[in-house]
C-alpha positions as CSV (number, residue, x, y, z in Angstrom):
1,X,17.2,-82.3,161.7
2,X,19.8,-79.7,160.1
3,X,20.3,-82.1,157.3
4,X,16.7,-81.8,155.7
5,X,16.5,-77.9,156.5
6,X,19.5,-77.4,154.3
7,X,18.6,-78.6,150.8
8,X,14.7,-76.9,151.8
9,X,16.6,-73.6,152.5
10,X,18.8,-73.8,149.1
11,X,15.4,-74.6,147.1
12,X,13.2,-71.3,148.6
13,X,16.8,-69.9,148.4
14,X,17.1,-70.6,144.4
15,X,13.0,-69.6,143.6
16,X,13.2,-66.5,145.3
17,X,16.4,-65.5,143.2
18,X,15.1,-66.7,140.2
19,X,11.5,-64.5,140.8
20,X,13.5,-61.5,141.7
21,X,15.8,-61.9,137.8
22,X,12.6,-62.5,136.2
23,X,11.0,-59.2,138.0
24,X,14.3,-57.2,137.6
25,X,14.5,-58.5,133.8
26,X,11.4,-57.6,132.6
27,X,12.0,-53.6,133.3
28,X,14.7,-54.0,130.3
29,X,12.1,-54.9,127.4
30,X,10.6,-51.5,127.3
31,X,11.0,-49.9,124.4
32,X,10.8,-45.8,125.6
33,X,9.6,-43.6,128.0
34,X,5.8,-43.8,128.5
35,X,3.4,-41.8,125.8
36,X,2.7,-39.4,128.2
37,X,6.7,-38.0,129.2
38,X,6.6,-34.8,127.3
39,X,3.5,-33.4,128.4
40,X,3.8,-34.8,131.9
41,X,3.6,-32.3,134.6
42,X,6.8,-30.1,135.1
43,X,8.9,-31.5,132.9
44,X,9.4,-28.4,130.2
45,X,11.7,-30.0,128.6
46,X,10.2,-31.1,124.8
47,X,11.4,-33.3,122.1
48,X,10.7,-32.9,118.3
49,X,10.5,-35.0,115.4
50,X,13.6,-36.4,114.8
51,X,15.3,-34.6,111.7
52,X,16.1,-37.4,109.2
53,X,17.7,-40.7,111.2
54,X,17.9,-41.2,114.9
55,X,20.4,-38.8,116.6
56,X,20.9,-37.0,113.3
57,X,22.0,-33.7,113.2
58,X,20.0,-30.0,112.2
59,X,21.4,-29.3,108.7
60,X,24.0,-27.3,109.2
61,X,24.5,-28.1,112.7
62,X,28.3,-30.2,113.2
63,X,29.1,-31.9,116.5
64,X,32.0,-30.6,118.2
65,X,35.2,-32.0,117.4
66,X,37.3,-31.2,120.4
67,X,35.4,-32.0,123.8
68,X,37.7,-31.8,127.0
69,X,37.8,-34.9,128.6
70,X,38.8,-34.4,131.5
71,X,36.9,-31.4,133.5
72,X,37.4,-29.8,136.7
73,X,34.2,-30.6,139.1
74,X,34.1,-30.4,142.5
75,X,30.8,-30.6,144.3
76,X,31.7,-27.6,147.0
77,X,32.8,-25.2,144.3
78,X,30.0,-26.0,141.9
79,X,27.4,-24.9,144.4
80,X,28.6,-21.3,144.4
81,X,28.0,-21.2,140.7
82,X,24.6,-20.2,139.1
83,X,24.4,-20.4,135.2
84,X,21.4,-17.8,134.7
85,X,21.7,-17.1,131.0
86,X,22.0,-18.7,127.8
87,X,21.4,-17.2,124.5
88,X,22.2,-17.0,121.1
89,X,25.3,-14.6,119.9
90,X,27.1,-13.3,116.9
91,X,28.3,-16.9,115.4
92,X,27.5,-19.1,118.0
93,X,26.3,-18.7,121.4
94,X,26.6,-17.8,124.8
95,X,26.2,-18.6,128.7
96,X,26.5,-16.4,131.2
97,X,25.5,-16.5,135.5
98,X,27.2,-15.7,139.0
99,X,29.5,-17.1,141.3
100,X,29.9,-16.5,145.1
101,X,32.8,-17.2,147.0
102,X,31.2,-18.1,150.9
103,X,35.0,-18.2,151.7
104,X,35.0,-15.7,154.4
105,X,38.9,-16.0,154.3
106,X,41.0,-16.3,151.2
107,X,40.2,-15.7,147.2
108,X,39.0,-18.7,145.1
109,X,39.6,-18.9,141.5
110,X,36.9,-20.9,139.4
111,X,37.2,-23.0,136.2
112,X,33.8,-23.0,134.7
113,X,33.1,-25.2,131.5
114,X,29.8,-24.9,129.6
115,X,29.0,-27.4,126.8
116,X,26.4,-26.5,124.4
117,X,24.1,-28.9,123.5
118,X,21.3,-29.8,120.7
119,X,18.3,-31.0,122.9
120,X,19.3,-34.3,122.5
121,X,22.6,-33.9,123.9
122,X,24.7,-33.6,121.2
123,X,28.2,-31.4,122.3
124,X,28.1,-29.0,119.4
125,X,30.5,-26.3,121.1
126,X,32.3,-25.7,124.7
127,X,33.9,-22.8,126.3
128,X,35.4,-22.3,129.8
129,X,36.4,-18.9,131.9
130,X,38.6,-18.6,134.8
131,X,37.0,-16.0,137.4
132,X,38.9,-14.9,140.5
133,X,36.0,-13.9,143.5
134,X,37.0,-12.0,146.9
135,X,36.6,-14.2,150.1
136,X,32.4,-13.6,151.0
137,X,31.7,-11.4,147.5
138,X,29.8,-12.9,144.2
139,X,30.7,-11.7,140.7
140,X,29.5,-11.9,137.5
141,X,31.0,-15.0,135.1
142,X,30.1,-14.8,131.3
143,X,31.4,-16.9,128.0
144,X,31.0,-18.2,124.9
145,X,31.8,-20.4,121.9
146,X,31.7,-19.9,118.1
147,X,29.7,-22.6,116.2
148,X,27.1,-23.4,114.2
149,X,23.8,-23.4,116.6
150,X,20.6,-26.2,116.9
151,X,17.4,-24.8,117.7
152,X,17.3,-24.8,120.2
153,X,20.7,-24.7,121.7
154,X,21.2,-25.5,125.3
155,X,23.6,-24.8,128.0
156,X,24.8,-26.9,131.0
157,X,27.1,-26.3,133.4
158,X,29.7,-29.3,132.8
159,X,31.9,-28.7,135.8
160,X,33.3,-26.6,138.5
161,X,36.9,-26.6,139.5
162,X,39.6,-24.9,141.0
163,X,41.6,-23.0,138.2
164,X,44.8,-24.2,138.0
165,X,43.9,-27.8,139.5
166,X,42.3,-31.3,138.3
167,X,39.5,-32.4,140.6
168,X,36.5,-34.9,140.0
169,X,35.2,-34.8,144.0
């Protein structure tokens, strides 16, 4: 009896596996995100024309050509920290936000990094601050990098670490 269950098995076995590629395959032929991603509901996030090629820069606009590699992030630190602000400045631009420190027993000392992006994710600057925040108080973090902005120019918080110590938890 356990003889002719066996090859029966292995042959449901090898057509469900072979739907379920198929299935999982066909999600890789698309060619973009549907028509209607830019206007979709919430999402305020909008993408131009591109500006000659693919990928190609703004005139003017140069990619950075020294991006850190290796940043301090650590998910409990990171949460204290709010970027609020990100705006143009003389030469280049600038992010500014809080942090808290819910330590209710020792100081913390924060690395933040910012990268400054085109809005398609180009790095065209960085900049990171060290700020030192009493156990249970919050204080203002600011910063900012000299280059050659995109419009627009965005901001996002690249990671959050300990100053003074390499962490990627």
């Amino acid at each position: 009896m356990r003889g002719r269950k066996g090859p029966a098995m292995r042959a449901k076995l090898a057509a469900a596996t072979a739907l379920v590629a198929t299935v999982l395959l066909s999600g890789c032929t698309s060619s973009g995100p549907p028509a209607d991603h830019a206007t979709s509901r919430g999402n305020t996030q909008t993408f131009g024309p591109p500006t000659k090629a693919a990928g190609a820069l703004p005139a003017g606009v140069v990619g950075a050509t020294n991006v850190p590699v290796h940043v301090p992030n650590s998910a409990r630190l990171r949460a204290d920290v709010v970027l609020s602000k990100c705006s143009a400045r003389a030469g280049g631009w600038a992010a500014a936000g809080t942090v808290h420190n819910a330590n209710r027993t020792s100081n913390q000392r924060y690395l933040i990094t910012v990268f400054f992006t085109t809005n398609r994710a180009t790095v065209i600057g960085t900049a990171k601050t060290a700020v030192v925040v009493d156990p249970g108080q919050s204080r203002p973090w600011s910063l900012s990098a000299k280059f050659h902005a995109a419009t627009p120019t965005l901001c996002v918080l690249r990671g959050v670490g300990a100053a003074g110590h390499r962490s990627n938890a």
